[in-house]
LOLUMGU-617926 format. One record per residue: x, y, z of N, C-alpha, C, CB in turn. Coordinates in steps of 0.1 Angstrom, whole numbers, plus 5000, padded with zeros to 4 digits. Glycine has a CB too. Example, Ala and Ser with C-alpha at 12.3 -4.5 7.8 and 13.67 -1.06 7.14 Angstrom:
<nodes>
513249435078512349555078513249675078511349555090512849785071513749895071512950005079514149945057
</nodes>
This chain:
<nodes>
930467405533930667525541931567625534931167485556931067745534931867895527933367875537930668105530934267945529935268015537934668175548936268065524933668185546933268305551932668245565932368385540931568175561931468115575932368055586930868035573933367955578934367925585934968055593935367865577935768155586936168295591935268295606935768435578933768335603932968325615932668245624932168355613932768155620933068035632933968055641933667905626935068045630936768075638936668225647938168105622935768365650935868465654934868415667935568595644933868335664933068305674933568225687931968245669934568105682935468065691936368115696935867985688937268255691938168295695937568415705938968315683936368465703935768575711935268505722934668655704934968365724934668285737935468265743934268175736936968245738938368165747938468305754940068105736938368465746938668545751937468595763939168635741936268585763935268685772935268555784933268755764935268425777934868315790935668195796933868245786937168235788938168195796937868045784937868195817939267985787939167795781938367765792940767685780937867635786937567525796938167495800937067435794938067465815938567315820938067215826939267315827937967125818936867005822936666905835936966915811935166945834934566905850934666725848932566975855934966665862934766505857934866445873936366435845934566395878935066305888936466225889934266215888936666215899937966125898937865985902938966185907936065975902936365815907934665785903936865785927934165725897933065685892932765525897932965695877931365525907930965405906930065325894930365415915930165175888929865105880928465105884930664985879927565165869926265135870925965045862925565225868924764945870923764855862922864845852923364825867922764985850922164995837922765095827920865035840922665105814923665185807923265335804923865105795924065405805923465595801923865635788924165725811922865765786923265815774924265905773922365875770924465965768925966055766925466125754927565965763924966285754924566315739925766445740922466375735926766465731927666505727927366635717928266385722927566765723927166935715928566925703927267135729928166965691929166865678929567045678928066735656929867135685930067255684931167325689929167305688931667405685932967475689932567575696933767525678931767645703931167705707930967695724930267685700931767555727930967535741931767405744929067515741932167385755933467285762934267195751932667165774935367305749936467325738937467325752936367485726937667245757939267255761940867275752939367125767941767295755942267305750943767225749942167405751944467185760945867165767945166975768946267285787945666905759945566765753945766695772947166725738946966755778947366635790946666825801949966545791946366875800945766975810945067015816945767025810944267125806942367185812941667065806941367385804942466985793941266855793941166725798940966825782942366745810942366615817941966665835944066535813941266785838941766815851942666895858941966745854943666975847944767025854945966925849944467015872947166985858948866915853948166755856950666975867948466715848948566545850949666475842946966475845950866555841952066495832952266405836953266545829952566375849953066255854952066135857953766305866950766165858949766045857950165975845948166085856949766075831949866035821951365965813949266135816952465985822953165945820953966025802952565795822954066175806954166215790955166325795952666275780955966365786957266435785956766585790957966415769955566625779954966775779953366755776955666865766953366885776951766865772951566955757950666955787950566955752950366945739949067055741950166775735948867145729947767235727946867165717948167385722945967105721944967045715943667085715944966935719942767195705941367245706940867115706940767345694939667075715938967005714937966965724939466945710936766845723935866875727936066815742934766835718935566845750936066765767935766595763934666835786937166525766937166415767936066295776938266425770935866245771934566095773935266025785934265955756934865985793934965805800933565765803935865785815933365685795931965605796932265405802931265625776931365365803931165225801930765185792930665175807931265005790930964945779929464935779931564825776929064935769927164935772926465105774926764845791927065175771927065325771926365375757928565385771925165475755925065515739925765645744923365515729925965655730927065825726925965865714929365795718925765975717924666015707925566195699922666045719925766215694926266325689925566475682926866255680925066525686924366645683924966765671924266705698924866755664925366855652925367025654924366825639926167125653925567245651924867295641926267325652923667365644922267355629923167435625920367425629924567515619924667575609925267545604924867665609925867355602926967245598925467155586927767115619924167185591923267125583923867105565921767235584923667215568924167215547925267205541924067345540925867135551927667115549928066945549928767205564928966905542929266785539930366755553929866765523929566705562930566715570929866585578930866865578931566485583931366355588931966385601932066225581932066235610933666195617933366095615934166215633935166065619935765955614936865925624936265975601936765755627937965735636939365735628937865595642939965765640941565795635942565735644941865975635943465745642945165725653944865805665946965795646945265795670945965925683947166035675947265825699947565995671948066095664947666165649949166045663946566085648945866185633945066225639945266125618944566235654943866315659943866425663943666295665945566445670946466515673946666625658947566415679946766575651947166635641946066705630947966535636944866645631943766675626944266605611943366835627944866495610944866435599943766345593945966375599943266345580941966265584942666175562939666425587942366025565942565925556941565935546942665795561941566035532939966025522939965855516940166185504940765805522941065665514940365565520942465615513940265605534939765455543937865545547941265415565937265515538935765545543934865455554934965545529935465325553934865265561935365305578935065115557935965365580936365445592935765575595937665475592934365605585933565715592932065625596933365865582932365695610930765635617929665645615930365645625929565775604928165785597927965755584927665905598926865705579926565675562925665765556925765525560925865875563925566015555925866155565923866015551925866265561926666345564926066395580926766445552926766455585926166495600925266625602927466515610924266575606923066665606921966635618922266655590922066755626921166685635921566545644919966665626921066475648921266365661921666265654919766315672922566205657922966075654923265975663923966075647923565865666923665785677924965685668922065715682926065715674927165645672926865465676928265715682926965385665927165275664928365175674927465285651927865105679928365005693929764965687927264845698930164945677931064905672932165025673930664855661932165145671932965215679933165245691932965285677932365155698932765205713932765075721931665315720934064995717934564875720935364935735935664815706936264845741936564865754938164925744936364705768938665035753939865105750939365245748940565045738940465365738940165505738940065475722941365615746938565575719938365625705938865745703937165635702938965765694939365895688939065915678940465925686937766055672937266115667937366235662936666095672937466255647937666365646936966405630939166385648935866565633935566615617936166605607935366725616935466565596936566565583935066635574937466355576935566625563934766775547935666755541934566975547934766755529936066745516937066815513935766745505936966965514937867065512937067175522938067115495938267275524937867425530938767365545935867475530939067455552939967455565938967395574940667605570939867295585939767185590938767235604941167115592937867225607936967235617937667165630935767175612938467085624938967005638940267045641938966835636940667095636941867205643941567325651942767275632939667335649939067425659938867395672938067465655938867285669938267165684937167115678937567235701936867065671935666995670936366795667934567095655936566775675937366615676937166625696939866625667937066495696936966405703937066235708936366425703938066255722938166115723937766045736939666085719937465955735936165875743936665725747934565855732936765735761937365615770936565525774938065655781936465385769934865265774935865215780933565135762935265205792935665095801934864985807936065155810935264865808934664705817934664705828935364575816934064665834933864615849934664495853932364575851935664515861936064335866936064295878937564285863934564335886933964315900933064195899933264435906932964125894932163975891933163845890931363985875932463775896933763635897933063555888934063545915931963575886930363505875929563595873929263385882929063615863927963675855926763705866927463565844926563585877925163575878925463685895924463375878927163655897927763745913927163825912929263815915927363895929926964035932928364105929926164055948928064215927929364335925929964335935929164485922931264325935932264295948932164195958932364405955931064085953930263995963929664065973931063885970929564155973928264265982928964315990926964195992930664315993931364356004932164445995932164246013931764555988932664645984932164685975933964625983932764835965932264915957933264905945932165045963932264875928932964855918933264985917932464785907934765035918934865155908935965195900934765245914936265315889936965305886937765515886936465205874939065475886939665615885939965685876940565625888939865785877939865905863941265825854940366125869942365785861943665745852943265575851945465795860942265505856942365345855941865345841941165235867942065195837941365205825939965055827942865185809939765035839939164935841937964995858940364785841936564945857936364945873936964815878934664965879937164835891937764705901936964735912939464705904936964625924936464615935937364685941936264495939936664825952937164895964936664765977936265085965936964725983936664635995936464766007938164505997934964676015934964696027935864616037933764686030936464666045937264596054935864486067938264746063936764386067937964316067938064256053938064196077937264256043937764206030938364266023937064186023938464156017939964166005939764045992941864116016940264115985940364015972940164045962939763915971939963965949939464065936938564105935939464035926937264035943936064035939935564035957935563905927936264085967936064065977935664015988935864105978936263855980935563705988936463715996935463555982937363745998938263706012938063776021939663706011938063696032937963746046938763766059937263676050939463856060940863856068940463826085941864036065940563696084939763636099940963696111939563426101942163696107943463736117942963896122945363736106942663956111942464086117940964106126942464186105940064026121938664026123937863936132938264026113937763956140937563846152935263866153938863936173934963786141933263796142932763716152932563746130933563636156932463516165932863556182932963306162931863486187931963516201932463456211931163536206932463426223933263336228934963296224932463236225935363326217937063296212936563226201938363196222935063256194935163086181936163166169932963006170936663066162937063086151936163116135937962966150936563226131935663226118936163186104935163366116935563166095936363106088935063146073936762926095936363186062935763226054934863096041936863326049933263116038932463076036932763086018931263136044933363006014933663035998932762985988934962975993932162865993931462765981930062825982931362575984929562895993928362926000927863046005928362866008928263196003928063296010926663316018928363396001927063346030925863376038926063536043925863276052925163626047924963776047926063806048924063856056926863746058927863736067929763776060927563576072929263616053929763576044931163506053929863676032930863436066931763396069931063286081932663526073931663176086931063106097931663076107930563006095930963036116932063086132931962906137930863226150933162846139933862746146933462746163935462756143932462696167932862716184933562596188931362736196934262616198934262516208933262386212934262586216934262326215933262186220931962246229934462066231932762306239931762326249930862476249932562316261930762526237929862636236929362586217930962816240927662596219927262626204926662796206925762496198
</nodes>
C-alpha cells in the first residue's frame, strides 16, 4: 500500500468521525445461549464501526468501574466481539487492501493497545496468505477467553492505529449438569452478561441451583391437601418435584 493511499484512508476516516459522529457500539446486555452456532462476518474496514474509547463508546458507555480500570484509554478500533464457543468469525477485507501485503495477527492486550505487532513470531498470524477478500478465521483462535487482533504489513504506517484491530470474547455455557441435560434442566434461562465471561443458569422460581435442580419446597407449597413435595433428583418429572400425601389422602 502507497503512502498516498494511506494519507486517503486516513482523510476518509477522519471526515467520518467528523460528519457521523464516533461509534458507539450497539450490543445487548444479556444474551441467551444458542444451540446451534452463528456466523459473525467482520467489515476489515476503517470506514464503518470504528469505536474509539477502549473502556467507553466501545464497551457501551462509562463502564470504568465494571471493568475494574483506573481510566479509559483512546483506542481506534473495530466494535468489540462476544461470541460463543462454536461460533465462525469470518473477516471481510476492504477491496482497496487487495494489492497490499496485509495480515492479522494475534497479539497481547497490550500490543494491541499499542499497535505493536512481533515480525518474529509468524506462526501468530491467522492467515497463510495475505488478506484479501473473505477469510474464515481458524477455530483455534477462538478458544474460550478474549482474542486480540490486530493488522500488521511489512512497512508504511500502521493501519491499526486507524482502528483496524479487534478483540473478540468466546464464551462456554455452564447450564448442563451432563451433556445429554436440558439447559437449566428446563427450569430456567442459560444466559450470559455483557461483563460475565461465562453463560450460567437464570432460574425460574421456586428453583434454584447451578443447573436449576433444586426445588425450594419451604417457599413453594405444589401439592394439595398439606402433602409435602419433595425434590425429584435421580428422576425429573415435568414437574420435577413429587408430592408426599398423607396416610389418609392419595
Amino acid at each position: 500500500m502507497t503512502d498516498n493511499l494511506i494519507m486517503l484512508v486516513s482523510l476518509v476516516v477522519l471526515h467520518s468521525m467528523f460528519i457521523n459522529g464516533r461509534t458507539t457500539c450497539k450490543r445487548h446486555l444479556t444474551e441467551e445461549w444458542r444451540t446451534q452456532p452463528s456466523t459473525y462476518v467482520v467489515s476489515w474496514t476503517v470506514t464503518e464501526n470504528i469505536c474509539l474509547e477502549f473502556y467507553g463508546d466501545c464497551w457501551f458507555g462509562d463502564v470504568n468501574t465494571k471493568m475494574n480500570t483506573s481510566g479509559n484509554q483512546v483506542v481506534p478500533q473495530i466494535c468489540p466481539l462476544q461470541i460463543q464457543l462454536g461460533d465462525i468469525l469470518v473477516i471481510s477485507s476492504e477491496p482497496s487492501f487487495q494489492y497490499s501485503e496485509i495480515n492479522v495477527m494475534n497479539v497481547s492486550e497490550a500490543s494491541f493497545i499499542d499497535c505493536l505487532q512481533n515480525t518474529t513470531t509468524e506462526d501468530q498470524l491467522l492467515f497463510s496468505c495475505n488478506l484479501k477478500g473473505m477469510h474464515t478465521v481458524n477455530s483455534q483462535w477462538l478458544s474460550v477467553g478474549t482474542h486480540y487482533f490486530i493488522t500488521v504489513m511489512p512497512s508504511g504506517p500502521s493501519l491499526c492505529q486507524l482502528g483496524l484491530r479487534l478483540n473478540v470474547t468466546v464464551k462456554e455455557q455452564f447450564c448442563q449438569e451432563y451433556l445429554s441435560s436440558e439447559l437449566c434442566s428446563g427450569h430456567g434461562t442459560c444466559l450470559t452478561e455483557i461483563w460475565s465471561k461465562i453463560y450460567s443458569c437464570h432460574c425460574q422460581p421456586p428453583f434454584y441451583g447451578k443447573y436449576c435442580q433444586e426445588l425450594d419446597s419451604y417457599s413453594f407449597k405444589p401439592c394439595k391437601n398439606n402433602g409435602s413435595g419433595i425434590n425429584k433428583r435421580e428422576k425429573w418429572n415435568k414437574q420435577g418435584y413429587e408430592c408426599i400425601c398423607h396416610p389418609q389422602i392419595s
